[in-house]
C-alpha positions as a Markdown table, in Angstrom:
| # | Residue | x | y | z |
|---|---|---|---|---|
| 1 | Unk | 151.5 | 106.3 | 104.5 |
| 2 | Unk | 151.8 | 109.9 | 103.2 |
| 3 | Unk | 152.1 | 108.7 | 99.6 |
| 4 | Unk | 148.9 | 106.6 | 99.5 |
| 5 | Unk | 147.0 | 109.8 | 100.9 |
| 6 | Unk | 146.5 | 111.4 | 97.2 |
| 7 | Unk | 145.5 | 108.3 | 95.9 |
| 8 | Unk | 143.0 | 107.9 | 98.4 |
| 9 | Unk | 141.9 | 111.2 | 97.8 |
| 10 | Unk | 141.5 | 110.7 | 93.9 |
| 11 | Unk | 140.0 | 107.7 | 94.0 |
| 12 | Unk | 137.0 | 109.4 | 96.8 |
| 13 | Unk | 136.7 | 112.2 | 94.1 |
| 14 | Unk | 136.3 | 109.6 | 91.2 |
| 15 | Unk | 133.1 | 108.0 | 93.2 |
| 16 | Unk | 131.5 | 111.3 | 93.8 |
| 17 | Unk | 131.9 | 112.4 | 89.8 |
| 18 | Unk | 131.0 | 109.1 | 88.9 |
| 19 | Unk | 128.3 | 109.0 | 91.2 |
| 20 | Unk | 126.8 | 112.5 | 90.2 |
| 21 | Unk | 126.0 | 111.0 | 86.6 |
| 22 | Unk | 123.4 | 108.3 | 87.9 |
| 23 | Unk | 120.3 | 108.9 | 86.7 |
| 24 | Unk | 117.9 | 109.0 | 89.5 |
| 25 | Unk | 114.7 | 106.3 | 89.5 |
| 26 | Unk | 112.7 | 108.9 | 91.8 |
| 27 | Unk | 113.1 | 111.6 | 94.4 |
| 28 | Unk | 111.4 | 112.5 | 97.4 |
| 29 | Unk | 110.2 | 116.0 | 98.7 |
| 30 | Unk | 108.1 | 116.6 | 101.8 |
| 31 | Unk | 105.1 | 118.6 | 102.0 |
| 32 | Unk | 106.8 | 122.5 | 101.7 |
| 33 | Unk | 108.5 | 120.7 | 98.7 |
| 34 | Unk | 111.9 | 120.4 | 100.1 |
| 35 | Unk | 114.2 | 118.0 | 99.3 |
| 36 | Unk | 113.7 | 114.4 | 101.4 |
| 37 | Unk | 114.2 | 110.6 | 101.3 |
| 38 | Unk | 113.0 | 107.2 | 101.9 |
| 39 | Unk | 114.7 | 107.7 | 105.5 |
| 40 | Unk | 112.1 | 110.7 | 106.1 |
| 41 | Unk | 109.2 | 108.8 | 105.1 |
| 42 | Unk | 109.8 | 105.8 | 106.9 |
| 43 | Unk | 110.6 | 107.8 | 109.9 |
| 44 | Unk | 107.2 | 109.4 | 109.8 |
| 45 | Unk | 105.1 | 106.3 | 109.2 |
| 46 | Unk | 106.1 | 104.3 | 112.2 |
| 47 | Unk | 104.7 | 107.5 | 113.7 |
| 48 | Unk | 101.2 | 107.5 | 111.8 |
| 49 | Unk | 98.4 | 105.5 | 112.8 |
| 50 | Unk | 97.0 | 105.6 | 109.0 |
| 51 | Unk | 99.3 | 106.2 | 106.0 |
| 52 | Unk | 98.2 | 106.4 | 102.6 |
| 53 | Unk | 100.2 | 105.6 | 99.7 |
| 54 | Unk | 99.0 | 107.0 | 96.8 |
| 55 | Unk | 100.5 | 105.2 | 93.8 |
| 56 | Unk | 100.2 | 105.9 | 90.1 |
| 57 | Unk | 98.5 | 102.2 | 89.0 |
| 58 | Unk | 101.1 | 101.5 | 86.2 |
| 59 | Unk | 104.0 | 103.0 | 87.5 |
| 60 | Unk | 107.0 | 99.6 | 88.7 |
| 61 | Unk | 108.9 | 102.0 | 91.0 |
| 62 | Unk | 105.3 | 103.1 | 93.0 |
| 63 | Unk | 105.4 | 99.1 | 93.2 |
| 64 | Unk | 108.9 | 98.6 | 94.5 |
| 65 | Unk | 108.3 | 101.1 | 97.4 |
| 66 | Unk | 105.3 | 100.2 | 98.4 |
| 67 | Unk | 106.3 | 96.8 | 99.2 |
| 68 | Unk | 109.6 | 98.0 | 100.9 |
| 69 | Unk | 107.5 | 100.6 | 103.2 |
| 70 | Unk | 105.5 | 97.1 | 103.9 |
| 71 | Unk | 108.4 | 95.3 | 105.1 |
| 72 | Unk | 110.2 | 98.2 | 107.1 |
| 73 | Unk | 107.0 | 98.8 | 108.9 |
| 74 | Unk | 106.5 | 95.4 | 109.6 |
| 75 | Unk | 109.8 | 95.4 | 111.3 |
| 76 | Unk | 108.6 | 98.1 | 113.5 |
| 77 | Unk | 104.8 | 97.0 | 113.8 |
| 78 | Unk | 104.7 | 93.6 | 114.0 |
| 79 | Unk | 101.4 | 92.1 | 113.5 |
| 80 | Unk | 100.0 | 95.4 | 114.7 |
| 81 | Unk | 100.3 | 96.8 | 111.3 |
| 82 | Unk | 97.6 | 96.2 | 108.5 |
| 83 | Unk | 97.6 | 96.2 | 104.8 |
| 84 | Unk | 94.8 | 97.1 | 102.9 |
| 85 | Unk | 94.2 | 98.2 | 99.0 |
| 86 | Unk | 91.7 | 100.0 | 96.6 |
| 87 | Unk | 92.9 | 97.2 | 94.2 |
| 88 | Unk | 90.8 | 94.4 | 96.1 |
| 89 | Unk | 87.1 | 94.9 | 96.6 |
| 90 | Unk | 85.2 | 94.4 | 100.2 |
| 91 | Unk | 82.9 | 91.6 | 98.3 |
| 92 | Unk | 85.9 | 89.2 | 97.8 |
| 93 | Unk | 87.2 | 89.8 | 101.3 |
| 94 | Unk | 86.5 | 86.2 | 102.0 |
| 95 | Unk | 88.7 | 85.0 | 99.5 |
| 96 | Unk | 91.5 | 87.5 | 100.9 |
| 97 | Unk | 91.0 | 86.4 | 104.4 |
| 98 | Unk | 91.4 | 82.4 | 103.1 |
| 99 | Unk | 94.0 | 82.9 | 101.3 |
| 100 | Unk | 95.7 | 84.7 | 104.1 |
| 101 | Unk | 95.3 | 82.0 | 106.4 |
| 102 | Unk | 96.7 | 79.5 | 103.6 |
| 103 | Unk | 93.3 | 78.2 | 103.6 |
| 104 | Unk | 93.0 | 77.7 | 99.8 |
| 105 | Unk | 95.9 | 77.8 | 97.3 |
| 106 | Unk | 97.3 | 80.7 | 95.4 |
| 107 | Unk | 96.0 | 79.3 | 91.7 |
| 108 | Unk | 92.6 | 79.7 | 93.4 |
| 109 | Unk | 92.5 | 82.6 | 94.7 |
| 110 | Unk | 93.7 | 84.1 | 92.1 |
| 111 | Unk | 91.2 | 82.5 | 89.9 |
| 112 | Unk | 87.9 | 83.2 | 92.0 |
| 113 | Unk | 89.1 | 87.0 | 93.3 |
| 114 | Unk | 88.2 | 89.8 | 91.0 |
| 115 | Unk | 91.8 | 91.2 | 90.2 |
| 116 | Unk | 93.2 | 93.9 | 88.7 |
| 117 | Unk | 95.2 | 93.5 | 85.4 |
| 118 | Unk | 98.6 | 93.3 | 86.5 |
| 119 | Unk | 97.9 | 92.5 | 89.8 |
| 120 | Unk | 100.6 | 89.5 | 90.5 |
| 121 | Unk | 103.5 | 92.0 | 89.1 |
| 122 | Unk | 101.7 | 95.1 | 91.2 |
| 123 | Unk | 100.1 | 94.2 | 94.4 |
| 124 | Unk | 100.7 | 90.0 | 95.0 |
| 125 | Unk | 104.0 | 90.7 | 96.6 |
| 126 | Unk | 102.4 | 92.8 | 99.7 |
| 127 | Unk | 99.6 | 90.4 | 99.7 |
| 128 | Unk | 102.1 | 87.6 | 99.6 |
| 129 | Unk | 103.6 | 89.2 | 102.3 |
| 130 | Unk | 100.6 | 89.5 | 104.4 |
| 131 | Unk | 100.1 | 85.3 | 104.0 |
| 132 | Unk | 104.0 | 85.1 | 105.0 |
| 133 | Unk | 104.1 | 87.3 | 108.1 |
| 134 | Unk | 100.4 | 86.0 | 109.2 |
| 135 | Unk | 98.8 | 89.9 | 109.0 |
| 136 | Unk | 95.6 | 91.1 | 108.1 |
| 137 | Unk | 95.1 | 92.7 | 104.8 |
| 138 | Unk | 91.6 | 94.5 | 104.1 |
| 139 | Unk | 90.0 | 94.3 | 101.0 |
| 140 | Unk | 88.8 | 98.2 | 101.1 |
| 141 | Unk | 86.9 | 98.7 | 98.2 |
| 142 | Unk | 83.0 | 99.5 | 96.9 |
| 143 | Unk | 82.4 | 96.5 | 95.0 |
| 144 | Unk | 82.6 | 98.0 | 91.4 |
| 145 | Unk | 78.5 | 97.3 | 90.4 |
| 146 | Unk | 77.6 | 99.5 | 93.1 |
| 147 | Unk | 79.7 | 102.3 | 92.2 |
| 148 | Unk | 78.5 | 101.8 | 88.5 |
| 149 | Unk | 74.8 | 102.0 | 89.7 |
| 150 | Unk | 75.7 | 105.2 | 92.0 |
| 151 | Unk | 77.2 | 106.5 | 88.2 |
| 152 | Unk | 74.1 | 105.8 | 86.6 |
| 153 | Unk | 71.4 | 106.6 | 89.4 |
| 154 | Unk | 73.1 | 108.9 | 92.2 |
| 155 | Unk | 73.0 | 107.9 | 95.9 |
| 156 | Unk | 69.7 | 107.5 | 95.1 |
| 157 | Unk | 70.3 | 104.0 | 93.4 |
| 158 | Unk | 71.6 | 102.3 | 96.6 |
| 159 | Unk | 68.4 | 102.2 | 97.9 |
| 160 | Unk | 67.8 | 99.2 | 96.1 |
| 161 | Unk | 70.1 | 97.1 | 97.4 |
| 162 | Unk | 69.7 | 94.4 | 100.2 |
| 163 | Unk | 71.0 | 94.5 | 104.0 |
| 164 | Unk | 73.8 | 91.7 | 103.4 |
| 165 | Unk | 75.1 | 94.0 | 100.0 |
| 166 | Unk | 74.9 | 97.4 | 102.0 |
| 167 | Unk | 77.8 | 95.3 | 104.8 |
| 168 | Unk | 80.2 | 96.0 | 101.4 |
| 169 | Unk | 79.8 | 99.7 | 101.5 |
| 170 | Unk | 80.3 | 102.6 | 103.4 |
| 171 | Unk | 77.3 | 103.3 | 105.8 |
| 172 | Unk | 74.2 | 105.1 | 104.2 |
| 173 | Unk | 73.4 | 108.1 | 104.2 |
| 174 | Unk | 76.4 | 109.1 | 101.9 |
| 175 | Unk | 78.2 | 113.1 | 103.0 |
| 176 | Unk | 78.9 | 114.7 | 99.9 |
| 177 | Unk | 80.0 | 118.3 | 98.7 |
| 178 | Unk | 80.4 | 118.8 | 95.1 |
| 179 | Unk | 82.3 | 121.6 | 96.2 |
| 180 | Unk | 85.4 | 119.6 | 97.1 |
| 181 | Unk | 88.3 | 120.0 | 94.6 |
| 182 | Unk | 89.0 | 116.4 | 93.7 |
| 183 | Unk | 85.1 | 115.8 | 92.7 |
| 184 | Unk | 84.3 | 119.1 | 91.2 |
| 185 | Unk | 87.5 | 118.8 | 88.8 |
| 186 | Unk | 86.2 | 115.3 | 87.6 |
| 187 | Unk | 82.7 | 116.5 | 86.8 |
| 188 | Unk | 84.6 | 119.7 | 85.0 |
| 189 | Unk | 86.4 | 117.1 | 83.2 |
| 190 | Unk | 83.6 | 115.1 | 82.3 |
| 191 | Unk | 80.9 | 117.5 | 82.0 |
| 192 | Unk | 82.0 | 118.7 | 78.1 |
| 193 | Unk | 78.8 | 118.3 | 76.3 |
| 194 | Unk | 77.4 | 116.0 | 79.1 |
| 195 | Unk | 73.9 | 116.2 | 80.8 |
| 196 | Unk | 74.2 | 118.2 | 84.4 |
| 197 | Unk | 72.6 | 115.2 | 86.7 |
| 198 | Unk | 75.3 | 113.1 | 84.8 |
| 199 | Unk | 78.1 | 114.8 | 85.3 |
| 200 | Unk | 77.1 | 115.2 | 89.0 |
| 201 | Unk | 76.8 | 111.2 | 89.6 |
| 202 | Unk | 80.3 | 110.9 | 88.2 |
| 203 | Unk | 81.8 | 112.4 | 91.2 |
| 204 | Unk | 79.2 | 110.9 | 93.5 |
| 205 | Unk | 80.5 | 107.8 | 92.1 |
| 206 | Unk | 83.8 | 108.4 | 93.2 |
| 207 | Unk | 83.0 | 109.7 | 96.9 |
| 208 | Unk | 81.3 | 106.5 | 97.3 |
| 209 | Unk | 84.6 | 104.8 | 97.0 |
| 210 | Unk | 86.4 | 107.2 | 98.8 |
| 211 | Unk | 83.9 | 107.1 | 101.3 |
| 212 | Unk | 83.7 | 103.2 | 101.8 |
| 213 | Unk | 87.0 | 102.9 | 101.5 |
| 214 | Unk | 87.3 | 105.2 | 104.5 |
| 215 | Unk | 84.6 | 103.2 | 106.1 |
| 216 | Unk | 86.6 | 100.1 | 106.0 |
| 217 | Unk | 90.0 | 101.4 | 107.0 |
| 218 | Unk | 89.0 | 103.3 | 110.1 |
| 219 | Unk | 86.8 | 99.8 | 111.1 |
| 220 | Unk | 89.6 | 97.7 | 110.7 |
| 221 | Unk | 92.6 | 100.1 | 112.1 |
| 222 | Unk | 91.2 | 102.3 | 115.0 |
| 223 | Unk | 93.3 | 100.5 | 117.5 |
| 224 | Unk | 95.7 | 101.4 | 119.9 |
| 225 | Unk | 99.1 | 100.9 | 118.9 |
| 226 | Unk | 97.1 | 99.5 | 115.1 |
| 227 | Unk | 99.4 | 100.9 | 112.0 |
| 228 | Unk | 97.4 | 101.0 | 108.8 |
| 229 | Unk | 99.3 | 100.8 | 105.4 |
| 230 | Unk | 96.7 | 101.7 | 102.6 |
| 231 | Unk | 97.1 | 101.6 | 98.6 |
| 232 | Unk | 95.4 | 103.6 | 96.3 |
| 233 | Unk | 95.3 | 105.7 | 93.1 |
| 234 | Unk | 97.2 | 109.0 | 94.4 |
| 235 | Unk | 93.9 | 111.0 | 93.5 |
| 236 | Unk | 92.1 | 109.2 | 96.7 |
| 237 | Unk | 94.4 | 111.0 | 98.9 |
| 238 | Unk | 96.0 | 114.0 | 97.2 |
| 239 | Unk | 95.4 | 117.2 | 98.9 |
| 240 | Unk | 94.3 | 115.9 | 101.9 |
| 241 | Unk | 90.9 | 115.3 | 100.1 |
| 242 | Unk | 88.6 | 111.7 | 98.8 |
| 243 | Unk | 89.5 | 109.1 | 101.7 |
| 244 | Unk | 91.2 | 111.5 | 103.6 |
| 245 | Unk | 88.5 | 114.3 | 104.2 |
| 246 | Unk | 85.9 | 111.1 | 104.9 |
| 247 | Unk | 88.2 | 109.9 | 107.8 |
| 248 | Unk | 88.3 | 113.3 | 109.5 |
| 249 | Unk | 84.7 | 113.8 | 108.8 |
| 250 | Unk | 83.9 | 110.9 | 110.3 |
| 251 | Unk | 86.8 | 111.3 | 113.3 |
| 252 | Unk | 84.2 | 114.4 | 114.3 |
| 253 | Unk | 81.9 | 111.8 | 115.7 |
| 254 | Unk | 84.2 | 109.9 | 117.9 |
| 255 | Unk | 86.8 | 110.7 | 120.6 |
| 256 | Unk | 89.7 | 109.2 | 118.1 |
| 257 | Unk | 92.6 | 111.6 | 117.4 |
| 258 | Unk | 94.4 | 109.5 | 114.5 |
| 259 | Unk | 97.4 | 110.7 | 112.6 |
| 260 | Unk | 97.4 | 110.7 | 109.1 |
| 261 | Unk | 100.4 | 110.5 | 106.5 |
| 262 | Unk | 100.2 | 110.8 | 102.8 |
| 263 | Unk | 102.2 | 110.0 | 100.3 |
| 264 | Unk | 101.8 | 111.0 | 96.8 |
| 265 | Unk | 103.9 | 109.8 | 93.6 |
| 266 | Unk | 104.0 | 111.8 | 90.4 |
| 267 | Unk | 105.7 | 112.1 | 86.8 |
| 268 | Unk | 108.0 | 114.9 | 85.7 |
| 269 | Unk | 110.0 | 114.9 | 83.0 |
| 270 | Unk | 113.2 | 116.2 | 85.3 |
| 271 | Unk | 113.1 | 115.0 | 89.5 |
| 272 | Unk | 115.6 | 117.8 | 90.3 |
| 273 | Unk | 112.9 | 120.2 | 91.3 |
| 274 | Unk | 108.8 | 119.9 | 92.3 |
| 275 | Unk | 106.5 | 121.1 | 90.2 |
| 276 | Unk | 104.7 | 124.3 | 92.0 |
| 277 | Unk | 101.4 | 122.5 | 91.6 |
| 278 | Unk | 102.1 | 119.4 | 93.2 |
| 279 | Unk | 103.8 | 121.1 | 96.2 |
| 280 | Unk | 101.6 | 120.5 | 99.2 |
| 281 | Unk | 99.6 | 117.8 | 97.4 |
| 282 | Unk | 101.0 | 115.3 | 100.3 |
| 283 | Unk | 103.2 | 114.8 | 103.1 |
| 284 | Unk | 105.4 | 113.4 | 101.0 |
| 285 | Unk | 105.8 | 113.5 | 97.4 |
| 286 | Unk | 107.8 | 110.9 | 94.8 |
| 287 | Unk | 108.6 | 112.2 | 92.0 |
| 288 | Unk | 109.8 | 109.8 | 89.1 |
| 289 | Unk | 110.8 | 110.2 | 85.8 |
| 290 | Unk | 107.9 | 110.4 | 83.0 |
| 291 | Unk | 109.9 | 107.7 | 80.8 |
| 292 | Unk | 109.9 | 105.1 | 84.0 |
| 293 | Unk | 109.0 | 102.4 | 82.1 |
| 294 | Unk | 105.1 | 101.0 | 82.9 |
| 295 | Unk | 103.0 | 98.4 | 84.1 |
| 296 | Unk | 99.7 | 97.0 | 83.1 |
């Protein structure tokens, strides 16, 4: 017995050298950018009434996890937990909720829904899942023409619209402080050599989608014992802000304390260490290597 001890012994150390030279597909940190893993973030979402994951859009391993954090929650939740997705917007929620109930056929929904490119590699698996498992999955966003006319007219061209169209946005009047970090650094962006009123509808366009999507979550998932799983583009929900400051502004108005998770995936060129600017972006942050290959 004694003599089979070294070779044990070697054969341990061989897997942990061996093992050291993986490379890694992501890492995870939490919010004081320490060191974490999937473990820690599932752990904390069966905790959360809402968590958002914010994904990079072309990005496989955002993808992968996503779907996984769908199915480990499910395990916990049960039909109590719902999906729901930037990448589907509120005007085909019929369609979802059809398909869902195996009403119509995949080929047709797929045909009829307005999809995003790459959506059957990207976001049909959780959907799929949602059919499987019999769970609701809400269609969350501002139908895209109406956050095109808020581009071009401000809040101010929502007026127009009809009673039935304003059931597919968030409800009217609209909150909104240019002051906020994740609008004001868009209209900086944009702004170059660009009127002032223009530059100033481009992030009232995207607080209209923050803000309906907000709308939307928080009328499908303020339940006891309701989970809500969202997916979006990280900057929705990075630094607390875009969906995120909607849903507590609008928390301030009813007796609901809900608690939120984020998750926030970036690019780095090495995962060993968070970049200083991204620390605190999230509750969680997934880092992945810049040369992950990509999506459409």
């Amino acid at each position: 017995m004694s003599k089979s001890l070294p070779l044990f012994f070697i054969l341990v150390f061989f897997l942990l050298t061996s093992m050291s030279g993986d490379k890694n597909a992501y890492k995870v940190y939490n919010l004081k950018g320490r060191s974490a893993d999937y473990a820690d973030i599932l752990k904390a979402a069966k905790k959360a009434d809402i968590i958002f994951f914010g994904e990079l859009h072309n990005n496989p391993i955002c993808h992968w996890l996503e779907l996984e954090l769908t199915k480990d929650l499910y395990e916990d939740k049960g039909a109590n937990l719902v999906l729901g997705a930037e990448m589907l917007e509120n005007d085909n929620q019929l369609l979802v909720d059809e398909y869902l109930s195996k009403m119509i056929r995949k080929k047709d929904f797929e045909s009829e829904a307005k999809l995003w490119p790459g959506y059957r590699s990207n976001y049909a698996p959780m959907v799929d899942f949602a059919r499987e498992k019999g769970i609701r999955f809400i269609a969350t966003s501002i139908p895209r023409r109406f956050a095109a006319l808020v581009n071009l007219k401000g809040f101010e061209g929502l007026d127009s619209i009809n009673a039935r169209e304003r059931g597919m946005i968030a409800t009217l009047p609209i909150k909104y402080f240019d002051t906020l970090e994740c609008y004001k650094s868009i209209m900086k962006a944009a702004g170059e050599g660009m009127p002032e009123h223009t530059a100033q509808n481009l992030g009232k366009a995207q607080a209209i989608k923050d803000a309906t999507m907000a709308h939307f979550i928080q009328k499908n998932g303020v339940v006891d014992q309701t989970t809500f799983l969202h997916f979006n583009g990280s900057y929705h929900s990075d630094n607390f802000q875009g969906i995120v400051w909607y849903i507590n502004e609008n928390l301030k108005k009813t007796n609901y304390n809900l608690k939120i998770m984020t998750i926030s995936c970036v690019e780095q060129e090495c995962v060993d260490t968070l970049a200083k600017e991204d620390v605190g972006k999230a509750d969680f942050i997934i880092v992945i290597p810049a040369s992950m290959t990509k999506t459409q």
